[in-house]
N, C-alpha and C positions, 0 to 999 in steps of 0.2 A: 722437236719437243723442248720448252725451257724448263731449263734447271733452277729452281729454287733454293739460297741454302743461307740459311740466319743461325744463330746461339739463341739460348732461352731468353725470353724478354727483350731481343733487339726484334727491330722494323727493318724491312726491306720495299722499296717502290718498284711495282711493273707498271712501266711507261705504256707497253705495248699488250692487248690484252682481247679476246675473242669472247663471245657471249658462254661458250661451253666452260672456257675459264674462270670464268666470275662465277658461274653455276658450283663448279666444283668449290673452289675457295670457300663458297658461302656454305657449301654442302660441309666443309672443313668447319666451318665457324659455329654452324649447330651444333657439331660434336665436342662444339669445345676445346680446340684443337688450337686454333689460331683466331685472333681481330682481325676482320678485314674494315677498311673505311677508303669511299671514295673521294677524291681530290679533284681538279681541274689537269694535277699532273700524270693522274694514274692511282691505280688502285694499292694502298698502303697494306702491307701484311706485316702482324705483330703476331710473334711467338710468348706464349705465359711460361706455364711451369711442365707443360708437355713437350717430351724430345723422341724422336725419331724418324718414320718416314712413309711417303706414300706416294705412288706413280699408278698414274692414269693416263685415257687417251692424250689428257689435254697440256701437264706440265707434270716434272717431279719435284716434292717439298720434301727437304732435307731439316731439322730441326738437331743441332748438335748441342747436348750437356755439356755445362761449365766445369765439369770435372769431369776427367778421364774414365773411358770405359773398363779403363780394370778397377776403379775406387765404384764404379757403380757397381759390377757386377761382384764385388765385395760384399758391397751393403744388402744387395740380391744375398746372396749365397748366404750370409748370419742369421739374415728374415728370414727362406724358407729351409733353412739347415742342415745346409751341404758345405762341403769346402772346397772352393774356385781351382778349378783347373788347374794347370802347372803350369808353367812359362814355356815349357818345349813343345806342348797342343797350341800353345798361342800362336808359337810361330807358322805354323801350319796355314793358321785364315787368311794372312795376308792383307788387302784392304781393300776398300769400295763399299758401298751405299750400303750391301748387307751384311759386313764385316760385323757389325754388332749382333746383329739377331741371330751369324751364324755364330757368335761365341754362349747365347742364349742357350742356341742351340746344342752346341757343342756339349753346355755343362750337364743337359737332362740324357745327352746321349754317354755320358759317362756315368751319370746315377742309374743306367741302367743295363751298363756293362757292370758294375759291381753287383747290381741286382740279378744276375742271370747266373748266380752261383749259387742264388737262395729260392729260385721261382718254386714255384708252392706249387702242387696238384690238389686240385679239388674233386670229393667223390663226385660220378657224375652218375646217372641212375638211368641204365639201360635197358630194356626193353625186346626182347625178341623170341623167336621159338626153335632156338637152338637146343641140340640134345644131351650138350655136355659141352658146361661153359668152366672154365681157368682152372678145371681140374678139381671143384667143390661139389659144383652140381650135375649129377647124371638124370637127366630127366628119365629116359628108358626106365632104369631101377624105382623113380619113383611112382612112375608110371603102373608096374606091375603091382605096389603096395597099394594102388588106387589114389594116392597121395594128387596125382595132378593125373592127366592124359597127354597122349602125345602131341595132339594141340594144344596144351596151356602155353598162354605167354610167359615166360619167365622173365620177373623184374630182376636187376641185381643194381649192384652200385661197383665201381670201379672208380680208382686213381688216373685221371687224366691231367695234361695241361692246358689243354683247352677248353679255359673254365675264364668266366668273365675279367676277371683280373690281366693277365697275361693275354685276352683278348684286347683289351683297352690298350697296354703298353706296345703289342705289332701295329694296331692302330694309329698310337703316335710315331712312331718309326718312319714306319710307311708317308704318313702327313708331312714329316720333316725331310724325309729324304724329297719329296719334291719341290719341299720352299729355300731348300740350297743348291746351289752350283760350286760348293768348296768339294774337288776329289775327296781331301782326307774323311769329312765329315759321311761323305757317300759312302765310303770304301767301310767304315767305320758302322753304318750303318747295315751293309750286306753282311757282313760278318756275325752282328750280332742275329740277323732277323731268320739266317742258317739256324739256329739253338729255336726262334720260333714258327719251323715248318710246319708240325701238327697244332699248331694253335689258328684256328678260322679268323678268316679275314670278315671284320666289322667297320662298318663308317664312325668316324672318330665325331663322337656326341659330346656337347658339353653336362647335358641333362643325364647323362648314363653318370658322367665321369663322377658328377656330384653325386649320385645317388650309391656310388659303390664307395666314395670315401666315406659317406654316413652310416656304413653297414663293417665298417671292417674291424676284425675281430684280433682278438691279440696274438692269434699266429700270424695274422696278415700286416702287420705293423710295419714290417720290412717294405712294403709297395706304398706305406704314408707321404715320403717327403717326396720320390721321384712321382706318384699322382701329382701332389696338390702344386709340384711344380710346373706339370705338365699344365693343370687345369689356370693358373697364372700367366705360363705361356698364351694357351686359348684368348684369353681374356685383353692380352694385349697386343696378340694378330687378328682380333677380331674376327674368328670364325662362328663368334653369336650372330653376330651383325652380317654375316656372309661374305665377309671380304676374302679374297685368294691370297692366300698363304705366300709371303714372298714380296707382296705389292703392297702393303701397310703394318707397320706397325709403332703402337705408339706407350708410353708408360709416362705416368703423370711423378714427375717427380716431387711435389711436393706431398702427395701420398705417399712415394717409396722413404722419404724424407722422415712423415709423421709414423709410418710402421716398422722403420726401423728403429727410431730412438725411442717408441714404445716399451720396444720388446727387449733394448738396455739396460729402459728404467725399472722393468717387469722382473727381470731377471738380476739385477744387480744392487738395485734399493730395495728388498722385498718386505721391510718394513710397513713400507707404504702400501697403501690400496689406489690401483686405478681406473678410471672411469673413460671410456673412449667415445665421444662424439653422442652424448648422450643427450638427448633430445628434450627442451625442456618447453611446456606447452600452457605454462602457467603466469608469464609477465605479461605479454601479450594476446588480450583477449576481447574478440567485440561483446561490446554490451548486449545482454537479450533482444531487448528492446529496440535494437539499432543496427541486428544482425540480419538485414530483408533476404541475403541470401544464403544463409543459412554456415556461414562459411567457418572453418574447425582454427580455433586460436592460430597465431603464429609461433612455431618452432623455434628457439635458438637453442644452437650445439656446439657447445666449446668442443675443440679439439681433443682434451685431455683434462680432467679433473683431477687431484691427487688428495688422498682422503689421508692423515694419522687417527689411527680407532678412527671413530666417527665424523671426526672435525673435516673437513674443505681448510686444504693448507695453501693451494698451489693452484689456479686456473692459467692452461697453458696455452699459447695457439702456436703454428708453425707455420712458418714461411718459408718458401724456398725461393728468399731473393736476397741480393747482395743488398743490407743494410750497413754497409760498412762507406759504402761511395754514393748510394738513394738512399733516400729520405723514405720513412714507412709512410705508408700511404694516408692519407682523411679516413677513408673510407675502415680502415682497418686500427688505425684507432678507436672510430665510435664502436666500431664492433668492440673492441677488447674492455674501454672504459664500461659498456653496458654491461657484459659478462661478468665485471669487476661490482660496480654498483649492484646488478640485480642477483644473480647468483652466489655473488661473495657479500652481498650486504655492504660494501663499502669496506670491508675489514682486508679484503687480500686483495692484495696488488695483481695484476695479470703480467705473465709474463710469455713476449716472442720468444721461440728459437730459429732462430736464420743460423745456414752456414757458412762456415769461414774456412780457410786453408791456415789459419793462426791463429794466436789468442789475442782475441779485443777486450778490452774493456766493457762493462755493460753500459750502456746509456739508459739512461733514465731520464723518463717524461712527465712532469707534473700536469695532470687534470684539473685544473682549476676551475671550478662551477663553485663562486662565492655562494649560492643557494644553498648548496648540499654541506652538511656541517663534518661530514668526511672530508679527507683528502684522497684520492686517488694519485698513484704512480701506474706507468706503464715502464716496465722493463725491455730491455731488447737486447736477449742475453746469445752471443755468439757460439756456435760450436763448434769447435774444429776436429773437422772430420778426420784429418791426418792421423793427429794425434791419437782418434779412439780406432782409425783403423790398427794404427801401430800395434794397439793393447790389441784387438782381438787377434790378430797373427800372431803376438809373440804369449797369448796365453795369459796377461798379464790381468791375473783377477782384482789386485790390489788396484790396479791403475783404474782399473772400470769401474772400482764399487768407485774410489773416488772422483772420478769423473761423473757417474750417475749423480753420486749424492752434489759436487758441483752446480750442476746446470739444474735442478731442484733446488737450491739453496738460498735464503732470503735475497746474499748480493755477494755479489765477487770483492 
């Protein structure tokens, strides 16, 4: 079997290459996953802003992040609001092809050793024709009052833990102990799944999982961030899609990219109001008259809006490419200048955030279209990730607000 293994946005050529291989690849290519293009040399595979991995009968494709699995699983851990494991569980994984998914792993099987001190019992409402149940009800006695007969069913409710909640989380247990082969991770896992013996074994659903986070109540708050991490997990080992747990998984980092520094600017400039990927279906529109198949205007969605009161101060997009050594792309210009023009009126400049390991300089791009009696700029403002990880480890609220307010700010 060939091993595959590139960085985000490099190319690699297979010279040598069988019909079921080009099938997968290309199966890869629909998902968006990787370019593939053929040559007279062999078939080129280009990695974008998607890192991880996937093994099949035919080859394994390895896709490694340009920054370290613990600044990722940082940027994880802020977004869904836990705090990243310790250094001494680290040592434990070791390393190899599943070393990341097992430290994925690793964090939700810790959000739910600290959960197993709070597991909730929910009334459950039983049903039967016993004669004296938990010392309340004596049927007999009520029997002879004519109250019920010795046949009535008697309903009651009782305190159990096997109640959907705590059903779902043996579920995921269960699911992850067979997509690892790390001991600590397994051992780790029997131990807790001992605490859920009376709790019924269920097939782990993504359609359950979402429908029990949409119902939960505020004693149930406690089971919020180890679900919706759980249901993030799902989502990017693909058990919608029915891939085996173990064999793919993939996370787009130029989303983990734009949901992380969201939820910075959300939280740390709250001044501002923000608008995420909001759908705009009013530049772009066929003529009645001209429309023979009937077709619904064309969409544009900036990344992120940023309102003060009322006003559009700030149209933003995010990149997750090294803009410091490439060039931004044509392509992603006309996108920004457009969003600048039609959505900003010509009045607010757009700006990139790509990340950096330092601080750059912003660059700035004049749009020159003599027609238009505006001027346009494109900004291409850097962020270094380092530095805001620092802040959020060491607590440092001053450094975050000024950092949020920074990377929103007219210009460096």
């Amino acid at each position: 079997m060939e091993t595959i293994r590139l960085k985000e946005w490099e190319t690699v050529r297979l010279s040598e290459y069988d019909s079921l291989t080009l099938q997968r690849l290309l199966d890869l290519q629909k998902r968006n996953i990787i370019k593939t293009s053929l040559t007279e040399q062999g078939i080129l595979v280009t990695a974008n802003s998607n890192v991880g991995f996937e093994t099949n009968e035919s080859f394994s494709l390895f896709i490694e992040p340009k920054v370290s699995s613990i600044s990722m699983i940082k940027m994880i851990g802020f977004l869904h609001g836990f705090i990243p494991t310790n250094e001494e569980n680290l040592a434990h994984l070791g390393s190899g092809k599943s070393s990341f998914l097992d430290l994925l792993i690793l964090q939700w099987v810790d959000l739910i050793e600290k959960l197993s001190s709070k597991m909730r019992k929910n009334y459950i409402t039983i049903q039967n024709r016993e004669s004296y149940i938990k010392g309340k009800i004596n049927s007999k006695e009520l029997a002879k009052q004519g109250v019920v007969t010795s046949h009535t069913p008697i309903e009651y409710q009782v305190l159990e833990l096997d109640q959907p909640l705590n059903q779902m989380i043996k579920a995921g247990l269960l699911y992850f102990k067979k997509g690892t082969s790390n001991p600590f991770i397994i051992n780790k896992v029997n131990l807790l799944l001992r605490k859920y013996t009376l709790v019924s074994s269920i097939p782990l659903s993504s359609q359950l999982l979402d429908r029990l986070l949409s119902r939960l109540t505020r004693l149930e708050e406690v089971y919020k961030i180890p679900l919706e991490y759980l249901n993030w997990l799902l989502s990017i080992t693909g058990i919608a899609r029915g891939n085996q747990l173990g064999k793919s998984m993939w996370i787009n980092m130029n989303a983990l990219f734009q949901n992380y520094l969201t939820k910075v600017f959300t939280i740390y400039a709250p001044e501002y109001r923000f608008m995420s990927e909001v759908s705009n279906r009013t530049i772009f529109k066929y003529e009645n008259d001209s429309n023979p198949f009937n077709k619904a205007a064309i969409s544009i969605r900036p990344d992120l809006m940023v309102f003060q009161a009322s006003n559009l101060i700030r149209i933003i997009d995010f990149k997750y490419k090294d803009l410091v050594k490439n060039n931004v792309s044509t392509s992603d210009l006309y996108q920004l200048s457009n969003y600048g023009f039609s959505i900003g009126e010509g009045k607010v400049h757009p700006i990139i955030l790509y990340p950096s390991i330092q601080d750059v300089p912003d660059q700035k791009i004049l749009v020159n279209i003599p027609i238009l009696e505006s001027k346009q700029r494109i900004i291409l403002r850097s962020v270094n990730l380092v530095e805001l990880e620092r802040f959020i480890e060491t607590g440092d609220y001053g450094g975050m607000v000024q950092f949020a307010h920074e990377m929103l700010g007219k210009s460096k």
